[in-house]
N, C-alpha and C positions, 0 to 999 in steps of 0.2 A: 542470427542471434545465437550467441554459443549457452551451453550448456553452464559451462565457466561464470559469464557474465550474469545470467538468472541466477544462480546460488551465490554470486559473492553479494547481489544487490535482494536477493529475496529470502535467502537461508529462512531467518526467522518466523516471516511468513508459512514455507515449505514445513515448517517443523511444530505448526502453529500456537507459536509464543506471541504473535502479536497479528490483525486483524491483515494488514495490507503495507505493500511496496509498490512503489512509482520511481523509474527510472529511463533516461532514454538512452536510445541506441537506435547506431546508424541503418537503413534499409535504403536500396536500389530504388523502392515505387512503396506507393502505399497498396501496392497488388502484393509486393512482397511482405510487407507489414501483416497485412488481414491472413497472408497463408501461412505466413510462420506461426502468429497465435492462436489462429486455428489447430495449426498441430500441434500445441501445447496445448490449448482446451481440450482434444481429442484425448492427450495424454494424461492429464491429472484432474478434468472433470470429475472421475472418479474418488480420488481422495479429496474429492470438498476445494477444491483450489478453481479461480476462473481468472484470465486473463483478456485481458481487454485495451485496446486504443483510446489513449484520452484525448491526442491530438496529431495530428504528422506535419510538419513544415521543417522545410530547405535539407529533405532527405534525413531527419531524424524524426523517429515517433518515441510520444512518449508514454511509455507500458505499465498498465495499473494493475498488478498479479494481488490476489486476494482472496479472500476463505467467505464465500453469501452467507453462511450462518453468523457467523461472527461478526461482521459488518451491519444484519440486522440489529441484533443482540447489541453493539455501539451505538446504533441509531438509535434507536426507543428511549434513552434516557434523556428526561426532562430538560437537562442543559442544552445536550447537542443538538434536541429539535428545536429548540431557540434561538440557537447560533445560525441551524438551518435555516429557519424561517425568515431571519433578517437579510439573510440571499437569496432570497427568493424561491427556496427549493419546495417541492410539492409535499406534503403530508405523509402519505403513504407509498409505501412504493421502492424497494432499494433500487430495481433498476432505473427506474425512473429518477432515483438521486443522482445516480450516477451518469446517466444521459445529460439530465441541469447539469451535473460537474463540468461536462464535456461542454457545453453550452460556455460554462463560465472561462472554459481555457479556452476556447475561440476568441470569443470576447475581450479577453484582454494579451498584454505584453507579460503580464506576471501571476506569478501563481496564487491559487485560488486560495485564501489565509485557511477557510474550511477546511482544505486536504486533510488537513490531521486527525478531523474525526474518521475520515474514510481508510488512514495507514492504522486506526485504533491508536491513539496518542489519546488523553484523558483530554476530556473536555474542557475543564476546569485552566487544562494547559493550552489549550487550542484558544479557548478564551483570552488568556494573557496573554499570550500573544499576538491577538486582533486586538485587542486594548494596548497593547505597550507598555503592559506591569512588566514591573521590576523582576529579573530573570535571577533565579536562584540556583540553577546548573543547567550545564549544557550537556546532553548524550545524542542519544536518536532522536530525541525531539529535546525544547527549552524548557527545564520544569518550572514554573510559574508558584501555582499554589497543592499540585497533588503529591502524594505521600514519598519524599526526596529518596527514602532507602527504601523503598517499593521499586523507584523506579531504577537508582542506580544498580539493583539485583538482575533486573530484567535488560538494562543494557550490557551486564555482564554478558547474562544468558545469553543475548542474544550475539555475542559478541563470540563468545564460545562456541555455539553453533553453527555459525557462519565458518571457523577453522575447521571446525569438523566437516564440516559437508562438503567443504574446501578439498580437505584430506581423503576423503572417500570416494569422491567423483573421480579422483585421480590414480583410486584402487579399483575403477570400474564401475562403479556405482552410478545406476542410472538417475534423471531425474523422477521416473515415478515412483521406484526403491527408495530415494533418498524425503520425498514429501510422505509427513504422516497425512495418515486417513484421521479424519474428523467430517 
C-alpha cells in the first residue's frame, strides 16, 4: 500500500477534518494486509489516527483509517445510536462498533448504509440515505437534510487538503509529518 494511495483516499482524515476513510487496495495475502496496517498503526497511533481491516476477499482488503476520539464523539449522538441500534450494534463500545461493522461486511454483498456514521458523515445524512429521501447535493457523502453550505465548505476543505498533502508528500513529506496530532 503506497504512501500515495493513503493520502489521496485519507488526506482529510490525516488532517482531521472529518472522523474516517474506507477504501480498498490490493494485498498478496491477508498476512500481508494485517502487516502493512500494522505498520501504519505503529506509525500514526501517535497522532490519534488507527487503521484497521474491515474485510479481505479475492486479494483486495478493505481499509477503515480513522481518528477513536472523534468516532466516539459521532457515536454518542441520539440519532446515530438509533440508526445503530436498528443494525444490531452493541451500546457501548467503539471497538466493539466497529468489530459488528466488520460482522456486517462479512455478511453481506454490499455495503453497510451505517458506514457514514463511522467516515463522520452527519447522521441526519446517513439517515436519508437508509430511507431514500430526496438527495439535495452530492460531495463526500449525499446531503439529505444537514446544513447544505456547512457541508459544501467542508468538501472544499477537504478537497483542498487532499492537493496539498498530495503536493507535500511528493516534496518529501512523510506520512507521520503529514497527519495532524489530535
Amino acid at each position: 500500500m503506497s504512501d500515495e494511495m493513503i493520502i489521496h483516499c485519507c488526506a482529510p482524515t490525516m488532517a482531521a477534518l472529518k472522523t474516517g476513510s474506507v477504501f480498498n487496495c490490493p494485498f498478496e495475502s491477508e498476512e500481508e494486509m494485517r502487516n502493512s496496517l500494522s505498520e501504519i498503526n505503529v506509525c500514526l497511533k501517535r497522532k490519534g489516527v488507527s487503521v484497521v481491516a474491515l474485510r479481505y476477499r479475492k486479494g483486495r482488503g478493505l481499509v477503515y483509517f480513522y481518528r477513536p476520539k472523534m468516532l466516539e464523539e459521532d457515536l454518542k449522538g441520539h440519532l446515530a445510536k438509533e440508526l445503530l441500534a436498528d443494525y444490531g450494534y452493541p451500546e457501548e463500545g467503539t471497538e466493539e462498533k466497529i468489530a459488528h461493522l466488520r460482522q456486517r461486511f462479512d455478511s453481506s454483498r454490499d455495503f453497510p448504509h451505517e458506514l457514514g456514521l463511522f467516515l463522520g458523515y452527519p447522521a441526519v445524512d446517513v439517515k436519508g440515505f437508509i430511507n431514500g429521501s430526496e438527495c439535495i447535493y452530492t460531495g463526500l457523502w449525499k446531503v439529505y437534510e444537514s446544513d447544505l453550505r456547512k457541508a459544501r465548505e467542508l468538501f472544499e476543505r477537504c478537497r483542498d487538503c487532499t492537493k496539498c498533502f498530495l503536493r507535500l508528500s511528493k516534496e518529501g513529506w512523510s506520512l507521520y509529518n503529514l497527519t495532524i496530532n489530535k
